[in-house]
N, C-alpha and C positions, 0 to 999 in steps of 0.2 A: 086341449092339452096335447093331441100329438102332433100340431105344431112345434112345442117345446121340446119335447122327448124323441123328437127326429134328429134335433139339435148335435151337431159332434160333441160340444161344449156343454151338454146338460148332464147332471150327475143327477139324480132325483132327491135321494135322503142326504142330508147335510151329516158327515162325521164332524163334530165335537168334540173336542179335548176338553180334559177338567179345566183348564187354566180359561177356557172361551165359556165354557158354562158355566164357571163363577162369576166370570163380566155378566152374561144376560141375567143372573141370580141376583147379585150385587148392583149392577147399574140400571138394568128394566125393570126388573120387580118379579122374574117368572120364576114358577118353582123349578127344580130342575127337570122334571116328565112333560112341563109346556114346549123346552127350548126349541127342539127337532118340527113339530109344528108349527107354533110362533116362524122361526128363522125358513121355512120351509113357504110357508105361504105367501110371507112379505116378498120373498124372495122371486117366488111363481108371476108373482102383480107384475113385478119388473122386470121378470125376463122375458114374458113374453110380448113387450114394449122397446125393450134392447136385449135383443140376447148374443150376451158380451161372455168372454168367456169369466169375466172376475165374477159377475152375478152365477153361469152356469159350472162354474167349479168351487162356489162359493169361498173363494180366494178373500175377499173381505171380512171373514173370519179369522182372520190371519193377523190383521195390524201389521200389517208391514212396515210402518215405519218404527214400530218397537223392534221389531223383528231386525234394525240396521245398528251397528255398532254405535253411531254417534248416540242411541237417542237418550241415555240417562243425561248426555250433554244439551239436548234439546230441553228433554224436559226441565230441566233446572233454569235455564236461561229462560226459560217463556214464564217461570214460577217469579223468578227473579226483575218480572220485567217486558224481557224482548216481546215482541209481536211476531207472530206466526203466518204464514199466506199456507191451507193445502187448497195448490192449486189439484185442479180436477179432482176435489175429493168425493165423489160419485156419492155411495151414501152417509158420507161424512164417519166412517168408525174409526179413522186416525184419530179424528176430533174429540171421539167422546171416549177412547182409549185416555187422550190425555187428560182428559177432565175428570176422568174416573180415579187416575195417577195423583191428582193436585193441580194442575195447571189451570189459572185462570181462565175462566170462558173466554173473560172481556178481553186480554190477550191474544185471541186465537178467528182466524176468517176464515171461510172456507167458501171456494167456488167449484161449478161445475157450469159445462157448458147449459145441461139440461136440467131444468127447476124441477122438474119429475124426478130426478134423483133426491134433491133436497126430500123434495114432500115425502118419497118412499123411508128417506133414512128416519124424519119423526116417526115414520108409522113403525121400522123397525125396533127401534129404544127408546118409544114410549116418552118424545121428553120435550115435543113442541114447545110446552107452555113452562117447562121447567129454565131449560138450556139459554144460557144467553150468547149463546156464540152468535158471531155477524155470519148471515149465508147469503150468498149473491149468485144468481146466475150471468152468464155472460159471456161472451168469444174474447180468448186471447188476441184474436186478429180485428179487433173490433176498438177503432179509436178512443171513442167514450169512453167504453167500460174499463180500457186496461189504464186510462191515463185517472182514473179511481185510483186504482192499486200503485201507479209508480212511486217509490221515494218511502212508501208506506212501514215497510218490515226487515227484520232483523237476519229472519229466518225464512227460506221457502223449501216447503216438501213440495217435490215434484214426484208423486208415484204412479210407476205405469202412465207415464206421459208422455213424455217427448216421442216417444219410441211410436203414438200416433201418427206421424206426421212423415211425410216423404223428406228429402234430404234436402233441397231446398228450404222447404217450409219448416224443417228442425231449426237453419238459421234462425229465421223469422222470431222463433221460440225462443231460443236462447236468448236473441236480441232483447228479450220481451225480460226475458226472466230476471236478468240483470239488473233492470229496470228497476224492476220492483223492491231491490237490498236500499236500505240507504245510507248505508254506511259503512266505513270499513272496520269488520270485527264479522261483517253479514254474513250467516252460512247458506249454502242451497244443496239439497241430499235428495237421495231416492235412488228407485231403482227401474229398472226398464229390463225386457224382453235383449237380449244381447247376441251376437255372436261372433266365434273367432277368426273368422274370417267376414269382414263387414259386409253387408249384399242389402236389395233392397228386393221384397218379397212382396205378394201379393194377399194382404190379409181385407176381409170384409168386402172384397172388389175393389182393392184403393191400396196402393203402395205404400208400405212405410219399411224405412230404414233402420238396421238393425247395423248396432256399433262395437267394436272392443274398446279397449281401455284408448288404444292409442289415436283409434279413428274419433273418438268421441272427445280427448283433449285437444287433436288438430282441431278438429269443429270452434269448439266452444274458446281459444286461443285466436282462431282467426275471426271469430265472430266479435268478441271482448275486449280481447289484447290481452297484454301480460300481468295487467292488475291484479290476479287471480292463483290462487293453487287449486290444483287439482288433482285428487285423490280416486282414481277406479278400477275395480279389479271385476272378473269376471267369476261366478260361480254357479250351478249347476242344482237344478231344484225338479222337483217330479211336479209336474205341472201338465195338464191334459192327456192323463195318462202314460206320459216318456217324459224321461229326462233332459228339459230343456236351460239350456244356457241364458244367465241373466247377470243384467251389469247393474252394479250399484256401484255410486258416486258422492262424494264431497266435496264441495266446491267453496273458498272463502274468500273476502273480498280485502286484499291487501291494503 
């Protein structure tokens, strides 16, 4: 363990809100005195395999994608139909946020690069044998896998994604993600690590780039074309202890 607890990004006890311990109450099955150990221990398994800072600030308790204005709009349309991609949904709690919501499983996919993520998120909410959501692992830079996904869905969350990738290989991504809408009505949302002044920093020993509103619609404009609106603002979240700046976006396929 003080491997994990040397960590900048490890917090040890998980705080909980009522509104996150009625999910594990409601959607796991645990009384509410399990959560904090249950959410504590699955959590310990995977971080010290990836110790990320969403696993060591337990940021995944968050749902961020409810947490972004579009999603009563999401959730309806996936109720209604659409099909879903969350790309890199690590342990899948967008997924089962929306399936706790109403939204069909059979409508909803979820990938992540690392199947260890998948396996940890059953062991998180209890629901391997229940759930019928599709999970696939796979690299977005990986021909097979993503030409699976092209033409496929309605809808893609992209959370805490792109914002992996150096400035280059964001192209790449974007190229990639577009791909994936197949039609025009397609939304793609999320949010990423931001800032106001765009720079490319060194996180994990490996570059990635860090966007505002205006640098992140050149991008994604010269990368697409003009097919597209794009919606993104910057906004300001306590997040590893200081107040870090982050961009969330809407993107729709004219």
């Amino acid at each position: 363990m003080a491997m994990v607890e040397n960590n900048e990004f490890y917090v040890d006890v998980p705080c909980i809100d009522c509104t996150t311990r009625k999910f594990y109450s409601d959607y796991v099955g645990l009384v509410p005195d399990e959560v904090e150990t249950h959410v504590k221990r699955v959590r310990d398994k995977a971080y010290k395999i990836y110790p990320y800072p969403c696993l060591g600030q337990y940021s995944f308790n968050e749902f961020s994608l409810a947490m972004l204005p579009d999603y009563l709009e999401v959730l309806q349309r996936v109720k209604d139909g659409d099909k879903i991609l969350d790309l890199g949904c690590c342990l899948g709690q967008n997924i089962r946020k929306l399936v706790a919501d109403g939204a069909p499983p059979e409508n909803i996919v979820g990938t992540d690069l690392q199947q260890d993520f998948i396996n940890f998120g059953y062991e998180m909410y209890g629901d391997q044998e229940k759930l019928k959501v599709s999970f696939t692992a796979g690299d977005i830079f990986n021909e097979s896998f993503h030409q699976t996904l092209t033409g496929h869905f309605d809808i893609v969350f992209a959370g805490n994604f792109i914002h992996l990738f150096d400035y280059n290989d964001q192209k790449r991504v974007m190229r990639q993600i577009a791909k994936f809408i197949r039609e025009k009505g397609g939304m793609i949302l999320g949010q990423q690590l931001g800032s106001t002044k765009p720079k490319e920093i060194i996180w994990s020993g490996r570059g990635i780039y860090l966007h505002n509103q205006e640098s992140f619609k050149q991008m994604w404009d010269e990368v697409n074309g003009k097919e597209w609106s794009l919606d993104a603002s910057l906004y300001q979240l306590e997040w590893a202890n200081s107040q870090t700046e982050f961009l969330r976006f809407v993107i729709r396929k004219l």
